[in-house]
C-alpha positions, -999 to +999 in steps of 0.1 A: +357-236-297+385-221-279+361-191-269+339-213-256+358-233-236+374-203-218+340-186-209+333-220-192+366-215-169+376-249-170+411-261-149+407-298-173+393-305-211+392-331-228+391-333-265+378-359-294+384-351-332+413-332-329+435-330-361+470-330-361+482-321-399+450-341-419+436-331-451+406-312-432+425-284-421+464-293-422+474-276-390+485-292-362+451-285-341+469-296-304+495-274-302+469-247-323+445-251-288+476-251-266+484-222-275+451-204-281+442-215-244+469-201-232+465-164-245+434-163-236+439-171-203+471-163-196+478-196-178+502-224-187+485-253-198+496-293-203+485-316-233+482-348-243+474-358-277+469-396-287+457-402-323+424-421-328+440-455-342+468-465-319+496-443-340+496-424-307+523-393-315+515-398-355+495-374-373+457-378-379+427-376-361+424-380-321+422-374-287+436-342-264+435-336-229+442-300-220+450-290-181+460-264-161+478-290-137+510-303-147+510-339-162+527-365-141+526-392-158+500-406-185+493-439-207+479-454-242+453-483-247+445-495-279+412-510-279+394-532-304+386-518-338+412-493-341+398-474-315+421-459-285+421-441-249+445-422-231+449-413-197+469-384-175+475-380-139+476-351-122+474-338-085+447-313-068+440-300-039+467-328-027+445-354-046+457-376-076+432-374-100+434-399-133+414-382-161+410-408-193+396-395-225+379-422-253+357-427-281+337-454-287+326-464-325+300-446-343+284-473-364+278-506-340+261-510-306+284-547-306+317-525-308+308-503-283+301-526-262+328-541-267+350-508-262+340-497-231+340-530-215+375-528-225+383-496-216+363-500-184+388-533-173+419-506-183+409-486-160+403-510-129+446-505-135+448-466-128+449-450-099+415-433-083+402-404-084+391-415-117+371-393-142+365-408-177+351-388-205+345-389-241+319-389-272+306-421-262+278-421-293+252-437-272+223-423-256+220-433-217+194-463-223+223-484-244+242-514-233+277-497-236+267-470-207+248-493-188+284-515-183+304-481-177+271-470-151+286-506-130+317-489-121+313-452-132+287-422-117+273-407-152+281-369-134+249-349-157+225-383-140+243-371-108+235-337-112+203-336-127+194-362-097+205-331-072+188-304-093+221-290-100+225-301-140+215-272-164+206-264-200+187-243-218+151-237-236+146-263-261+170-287-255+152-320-255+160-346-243+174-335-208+213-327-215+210-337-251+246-333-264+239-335-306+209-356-313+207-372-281+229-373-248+261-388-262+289-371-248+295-383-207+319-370-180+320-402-156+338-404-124+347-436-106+325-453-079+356-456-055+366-421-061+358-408-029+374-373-033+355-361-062+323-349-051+297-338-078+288-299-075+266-296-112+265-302-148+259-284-177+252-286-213+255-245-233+240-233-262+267-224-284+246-210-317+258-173-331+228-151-340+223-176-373+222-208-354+253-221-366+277-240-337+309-242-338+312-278-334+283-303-344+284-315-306+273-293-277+299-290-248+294-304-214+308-293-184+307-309-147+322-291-119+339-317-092+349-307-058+380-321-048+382-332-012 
């Protein structure tokens, strides 16, 4: 996953499913990508780890945000159903730039709903540029991303809109990110410095078809003006 993500020459990612010392692998995975990230780039990179059900620092399954720009400040939301988002701020190109990183329940449509509504009126409270992202587990036509499409640009709908949003021979549907489209990179209506340059979703199967995660990455490029 590492590989990956350095082949895609990101400056920001965000993570879900990260482990930090759980019986899947017993390692703490953060500090593992940390540091993985930065030998194979050579750059200094900041993290943010907030475990999925509101323990925040504790160990156990969560969220990571991984940048090349120093983190300023950041934040934790618990949301209903033991389901949480985080939020850093950082600075580019003289810009601040609030990137939040969720993920919304797996088994109800109600929940969702319910989550990003939540996590939507969270974020009226940070400060623009803002870019939420996350495995959403809802495909574009469902009620949870139609309430985050009122004050968020879906950035691959963007893209693809432009002719700028790629993937690959096969991939059905258009950006499909496991089954469906499920995983979004959204940036705030009122962000008026982050300008939309393309989107992408990679093929990351080895020679026997095997991924290395059981999502596909997606990755939008932002101009920051």
């Amino acid at each position: 996953i590492a590989t990956w993500a350095v082949r895609m020459q990101p400056d920001l990612i965000t993570f879900n499913e990260v482990e930090k010392y759980t019986g899947w692998g017993n390692e703490d995975q953060p500090a593992r990508y940390k540091a993985l990230l930065e030998a194979k780039t050579g750059r200094k990179w900041y993290s943010l780890f907030a475990q999925e059900f509101g323990a925040w620092t504790s160990n156990g399954k969560g969220h990571q945000i991984l940048s090349t720009y120093p983190l300023e400040s950041y934040d934790l939301f618990d949301m209903s159903w033991d389901r949480v988002a985080a939020q850093a701020r950082i600075t580019v190109n003289g810009r601040t730039i609030s990137v939040i990183v969720t993920h919304l329940d797996p088994e109800s449509q109600t929940r969702r709903l319910a989550q990003a509504k939540e996590s939507i009126t969270w974020g009226l409270g940070i400060a623009e540029n803002r870019i939420l992202t996350g495995d959403m587990n809802a495909w574009p036509d469902q009620s949870s991303i139609a309430e985050y499409r009122k004050t968020y640009n879906d950035s691959w709908a963007v893209a693809e809109a432009a002719g700028k949003a790629v993937s690959f021979p096969g991939l059905s549907p258009s950006g499909a990110t496991k089954k469906g489209r499920i995983d979004y990179i959204f940036s705030s209506k009122n962000a008026a410095n982050l300008v939309v340059l393309g989107s992408q979703v990679y093929d990351t199967r080895d020679a026997n078809g095997v991924m290395p995660s059981d999502h596909r990455p997606v990755l939008t490029t932002f101009e920051v003006r």
